[in-house]
C-alpha positions in Angstrom: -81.7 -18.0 47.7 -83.7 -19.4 44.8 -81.8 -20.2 41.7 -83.8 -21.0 38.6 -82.1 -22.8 35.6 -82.3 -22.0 32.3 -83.4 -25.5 30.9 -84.1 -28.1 33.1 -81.5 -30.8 33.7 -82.5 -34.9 33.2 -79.9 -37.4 34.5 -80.4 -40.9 35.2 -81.6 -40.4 38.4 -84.5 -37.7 37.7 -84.9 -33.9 36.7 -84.1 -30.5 38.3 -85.2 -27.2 37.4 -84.0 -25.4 40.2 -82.2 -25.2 43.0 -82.2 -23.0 46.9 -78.7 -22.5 47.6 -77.7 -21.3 51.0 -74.8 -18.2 51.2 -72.4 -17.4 53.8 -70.0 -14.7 54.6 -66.9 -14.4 56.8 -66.2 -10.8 57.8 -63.4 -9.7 60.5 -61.7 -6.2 60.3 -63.7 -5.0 57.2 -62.7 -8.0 55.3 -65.4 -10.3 53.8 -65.1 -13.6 52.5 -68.4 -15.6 50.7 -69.1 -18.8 50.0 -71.9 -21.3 48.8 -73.8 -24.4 49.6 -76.0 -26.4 47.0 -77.7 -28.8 49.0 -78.1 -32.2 47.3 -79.3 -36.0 48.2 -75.4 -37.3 47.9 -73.7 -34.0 49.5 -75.2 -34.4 52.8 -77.6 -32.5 53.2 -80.7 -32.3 51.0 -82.1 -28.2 51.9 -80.7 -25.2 52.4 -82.7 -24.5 55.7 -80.8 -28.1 56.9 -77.4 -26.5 55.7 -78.0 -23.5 57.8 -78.7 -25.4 61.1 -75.6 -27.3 60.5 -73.5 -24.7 60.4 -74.9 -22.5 63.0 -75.2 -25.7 65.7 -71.5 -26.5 64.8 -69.7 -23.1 65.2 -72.2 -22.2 68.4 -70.0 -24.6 70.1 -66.4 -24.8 67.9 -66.0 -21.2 67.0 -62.1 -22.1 66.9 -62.9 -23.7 63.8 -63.1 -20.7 61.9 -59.0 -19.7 62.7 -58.1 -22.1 60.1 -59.4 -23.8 56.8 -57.6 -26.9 57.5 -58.5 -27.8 61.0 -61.7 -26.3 60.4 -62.4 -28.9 58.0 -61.8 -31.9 59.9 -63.4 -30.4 62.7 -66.4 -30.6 60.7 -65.9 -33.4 59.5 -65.5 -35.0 62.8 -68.5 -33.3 64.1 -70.9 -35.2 61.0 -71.6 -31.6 59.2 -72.1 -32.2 55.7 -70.0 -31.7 52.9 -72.0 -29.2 50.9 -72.4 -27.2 53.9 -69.2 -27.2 55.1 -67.9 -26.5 51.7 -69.5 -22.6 52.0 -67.3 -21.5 54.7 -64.3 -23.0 53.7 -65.0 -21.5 50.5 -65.4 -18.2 53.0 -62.6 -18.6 54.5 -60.3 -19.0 51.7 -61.9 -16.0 50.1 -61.8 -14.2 53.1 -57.7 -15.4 53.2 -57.1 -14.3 50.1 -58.9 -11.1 50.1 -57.7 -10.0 53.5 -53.9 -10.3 51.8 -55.4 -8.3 48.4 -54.5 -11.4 46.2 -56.7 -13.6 44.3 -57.2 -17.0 45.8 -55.3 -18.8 42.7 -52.2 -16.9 43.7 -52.8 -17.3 47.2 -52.7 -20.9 46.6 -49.3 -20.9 44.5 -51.1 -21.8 41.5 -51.3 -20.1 38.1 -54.1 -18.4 36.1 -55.1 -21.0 34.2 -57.4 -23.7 33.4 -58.5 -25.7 30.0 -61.7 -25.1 28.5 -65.2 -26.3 30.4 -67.3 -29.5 29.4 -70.7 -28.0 29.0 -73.6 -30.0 29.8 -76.4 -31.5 28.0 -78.8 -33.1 29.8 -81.2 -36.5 29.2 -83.4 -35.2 26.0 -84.9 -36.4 23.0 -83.4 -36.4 19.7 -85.5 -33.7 18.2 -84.8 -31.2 20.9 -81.5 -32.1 21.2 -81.0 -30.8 17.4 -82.6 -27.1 18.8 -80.5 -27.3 22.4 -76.9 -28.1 21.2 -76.4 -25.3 18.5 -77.8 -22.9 20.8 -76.0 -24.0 23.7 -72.8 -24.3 22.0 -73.2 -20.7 20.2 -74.3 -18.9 23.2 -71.1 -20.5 25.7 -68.6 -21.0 23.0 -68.0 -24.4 24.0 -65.4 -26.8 22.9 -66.3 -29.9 24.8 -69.8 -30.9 25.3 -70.7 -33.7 28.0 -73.4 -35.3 27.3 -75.9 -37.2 29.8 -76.8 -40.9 29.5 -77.9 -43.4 31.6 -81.6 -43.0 30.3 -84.4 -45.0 32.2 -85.4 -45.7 28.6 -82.3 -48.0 27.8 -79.6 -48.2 25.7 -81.0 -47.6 22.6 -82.2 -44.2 23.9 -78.5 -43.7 24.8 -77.4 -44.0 21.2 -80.3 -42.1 19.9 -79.3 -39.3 21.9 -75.7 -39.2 21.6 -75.6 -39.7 17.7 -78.3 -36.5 18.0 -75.9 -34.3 19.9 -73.1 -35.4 17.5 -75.3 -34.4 14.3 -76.6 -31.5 15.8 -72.5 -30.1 16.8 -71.5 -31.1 13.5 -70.7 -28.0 12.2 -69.1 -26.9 15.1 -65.5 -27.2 16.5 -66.3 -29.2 19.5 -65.5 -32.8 21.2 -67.8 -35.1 23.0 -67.5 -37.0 26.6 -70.3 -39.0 28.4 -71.5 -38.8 32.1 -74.0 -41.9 32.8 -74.6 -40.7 36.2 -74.2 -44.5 37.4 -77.4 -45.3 35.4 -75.7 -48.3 33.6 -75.1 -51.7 35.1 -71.5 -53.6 34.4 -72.9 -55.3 31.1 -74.4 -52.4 29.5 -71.6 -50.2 30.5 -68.9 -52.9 29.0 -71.5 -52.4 25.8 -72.3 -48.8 25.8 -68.4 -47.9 26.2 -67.2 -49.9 23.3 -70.0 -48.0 21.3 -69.3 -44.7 22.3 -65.2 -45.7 21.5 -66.6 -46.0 18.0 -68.4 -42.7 17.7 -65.3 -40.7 19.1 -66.0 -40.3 22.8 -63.3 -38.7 25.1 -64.5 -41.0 28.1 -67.0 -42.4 30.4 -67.9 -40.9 33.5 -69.4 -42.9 36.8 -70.5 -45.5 34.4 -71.8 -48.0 37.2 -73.6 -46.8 40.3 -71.9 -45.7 43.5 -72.9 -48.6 45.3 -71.4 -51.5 42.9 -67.7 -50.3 42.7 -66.9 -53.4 43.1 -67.4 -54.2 39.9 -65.4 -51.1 38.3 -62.3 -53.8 38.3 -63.9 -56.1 35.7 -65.2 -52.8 33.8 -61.5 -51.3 34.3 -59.6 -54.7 33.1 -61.1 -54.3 29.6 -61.7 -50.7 29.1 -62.7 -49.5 25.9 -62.6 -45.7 27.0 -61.1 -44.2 30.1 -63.2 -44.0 33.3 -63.5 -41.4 35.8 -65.4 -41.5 38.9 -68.2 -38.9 40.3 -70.3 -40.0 42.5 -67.8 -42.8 44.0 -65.4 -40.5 44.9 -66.3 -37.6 48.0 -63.0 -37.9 49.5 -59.0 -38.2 49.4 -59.7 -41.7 50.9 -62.0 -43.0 48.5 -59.1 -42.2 45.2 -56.8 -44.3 47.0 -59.3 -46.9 47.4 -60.9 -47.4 43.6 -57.6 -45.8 42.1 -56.7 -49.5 40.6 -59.7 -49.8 38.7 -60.0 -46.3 37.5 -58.2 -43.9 35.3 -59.2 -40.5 36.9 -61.4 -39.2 39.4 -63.8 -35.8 39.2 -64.3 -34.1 42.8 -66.8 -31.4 43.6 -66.6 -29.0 46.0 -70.1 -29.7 47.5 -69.2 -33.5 47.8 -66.0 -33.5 49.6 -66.6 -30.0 51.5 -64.6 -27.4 49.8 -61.6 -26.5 48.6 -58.9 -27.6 51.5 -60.0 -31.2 51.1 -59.9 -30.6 47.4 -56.5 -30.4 46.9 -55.9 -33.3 48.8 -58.1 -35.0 46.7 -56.1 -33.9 43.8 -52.7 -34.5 45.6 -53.5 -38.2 46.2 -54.9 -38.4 42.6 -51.2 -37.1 41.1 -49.5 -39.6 43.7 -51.5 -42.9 42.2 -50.8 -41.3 38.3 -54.6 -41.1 38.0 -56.1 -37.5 36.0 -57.8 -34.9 37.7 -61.5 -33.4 37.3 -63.4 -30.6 39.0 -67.6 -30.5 38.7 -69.6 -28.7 39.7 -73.6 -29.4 41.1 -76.6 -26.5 40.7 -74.2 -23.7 41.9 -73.7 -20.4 41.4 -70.6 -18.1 40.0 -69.6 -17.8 43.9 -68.6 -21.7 44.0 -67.9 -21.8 40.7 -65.6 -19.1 41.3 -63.8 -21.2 43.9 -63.3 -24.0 41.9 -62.3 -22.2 38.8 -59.4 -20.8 41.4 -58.1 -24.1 41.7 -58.6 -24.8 38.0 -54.7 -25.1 37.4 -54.8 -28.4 38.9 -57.2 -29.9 36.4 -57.0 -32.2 33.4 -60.6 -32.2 33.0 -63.1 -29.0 34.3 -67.0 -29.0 34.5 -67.7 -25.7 35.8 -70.3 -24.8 33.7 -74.2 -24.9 36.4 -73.8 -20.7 36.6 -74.1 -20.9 32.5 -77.3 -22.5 32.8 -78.9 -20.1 35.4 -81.5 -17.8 34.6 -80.5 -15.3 36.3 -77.2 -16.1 38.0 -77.3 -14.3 41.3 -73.5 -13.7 41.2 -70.8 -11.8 39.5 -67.2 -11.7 38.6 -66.1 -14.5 36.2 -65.4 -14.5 32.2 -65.6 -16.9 30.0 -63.1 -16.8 27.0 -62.1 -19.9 24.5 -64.3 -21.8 26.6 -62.4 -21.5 29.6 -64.0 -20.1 33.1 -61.8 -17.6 35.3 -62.1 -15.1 37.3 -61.8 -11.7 35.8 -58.1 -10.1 36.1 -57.4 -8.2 38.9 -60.0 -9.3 41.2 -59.5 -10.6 45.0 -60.1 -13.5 46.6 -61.8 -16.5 44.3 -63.3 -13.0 42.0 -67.6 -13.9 42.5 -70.2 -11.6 44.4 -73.7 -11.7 44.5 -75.6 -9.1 42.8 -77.9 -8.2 45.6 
């Protein structure tokens, strides 16, 4: 399924308007689970078409992994599917767990309905339509944390343009700021940028160096001028206990580590290195956002926010109050459907 977004999203590494999203359902005995894959360059798989083939070549022969999430999911991984397709039927099967049991997924999970409110995202723009975006963004979601996307090919001097734009332009509004540079600085400019941003009130600094130089997240670490999360250098419970000396918290995404079983190990080994927790999201829909805002108790940090900048959103079933994204009360399973 084609989903459009509202306003285009700039990071460091290039643009999207857009997305093709593969859906999946799990039905036995009347009882029907759905999940959601957004195909991406770092989740695996890069089309939905490729997602599809995956999934269909891998259960053709391992049917078995369908009895249970967690087997299921190392079967997959084992067998090389990727992560982002994987992560629509897990997402499947917990819904389809949950449902078949008439509980929501949160409950299902031993986990309460709550969450705190959403980062909401501003992309990579210029000043002057960064003063138009941010009021209207912030009136129309009711945010109260806006995260804002640096890392611009244009340098750091873009960077501060930008930011000190979003921070005029949410003046006026009840709302704090936190940065996401999408690995688009290198150690120096990150060491630079960060003690900048400390100055103008930023929460933290998300995947401030590129994936492929963690080794140099210790010298960024040692002297810190913000806390550091990781993105993009973190796809699974392995990789936390391996960066989780030179990092203060981690963000996981569904699409990137394959859904929500691997999820809370992610988490788990998170809470047992005293690191905090974040969940993202990547150009998804309210049906994965629906899973992750299931597990949204275990969050210090949530970015569920791609479904609020969809135009339409094909799905169904969440709220959004005080800034926070749940599923709406009394609803099965992780709460989303698609409208058609």
């Amino acid at each position: 399924m084609t989903l459009s977004k509202r306003y285009p999203l700039r990071i460091s590494r290039g643009e999207s308007a857009g997305s093709v999203n593969l859906f999946c359902t799990v039905t036995e005995d009347g009882v029907t689970g759905l999940g959601e894959a957004a195909p991406g360059r770092l989740t695996g798989a890069e089309s939905a078409e490729d997602c599809e083939n995956q999934i269909q070549d891998f259960l053709g022969e391992n049917t078995q992994a369908l009895d249970n999430p967690f087997d299921g999911w190392q079967m997959a991984r084992d067998a090389g599917v990727a992560p982002c397709a994987w992560a629509a039927v897990d997402t499947a099967l917990w819904d389809f767990l949950a449902r078949s049991q008439s509980k929501p997924l949160y409950r299902l999970l031993g986990l309460p309905r709550r969450a705190v409110p959403t980062s909401v995202t501003i992309g990579i723009l210029p000043p002057d339509v960064v003063r138009e975006r941010v009021p209207e963004v912030i009136q129309r979601t009711g945010a109260r944390y806006l995260k804002v996307k640096l890392g611009s090919p244009e340098g750091l001097d873009a960077d501060c343009e930008m930011f000190s734009a979003v921070q005029e332009a949410a003046s006026s509004f009840d709302v704090k700021v936190r940065v996401d540079a999408n690995g688009g600085w290198n150690l120096k400019d990150a060491q630079k940028m960060m003690t900048w941003l400390k100055k103008h009130d930023c929460d933290y600094v998300e995947q401030p160096l590129h994936h492929n130089n963690d080794d140099e997240l210790p010298a960024l670490f040692k002297n810190r001028a913000l806390p550091i999360f990781i993105d993009e250098s973190c796809n699974f419970s392995s990789d936390v206990s391996r960066l989780a000396h030179c990092v203060d918290g981690v963000n996981l995404k569904l699409m990137k580590c394959g859904g929500i079983t691997e999820a809370l190990r992610i988490v788990a080994t998170a809470r047992a290195h005293h690191l905090k927790t974040m969940i993202g999201c990547m150009g998804e829909s309210s049906v994965a956002i629906g899973a992750g805002a299931a597990i949204g108790a275990l969050f210090d940090h949530i970015d569920l926010d791609s479904h609020l900048n969809l135009l339409p959103d094909p799905a169904t079933g969440l709220e959004l109050s005080d800034g926070i994204v749940n599923v709406i009360p009394g609803a099965f399973g992780h709460g989303a459907a698609l409208l058609c």
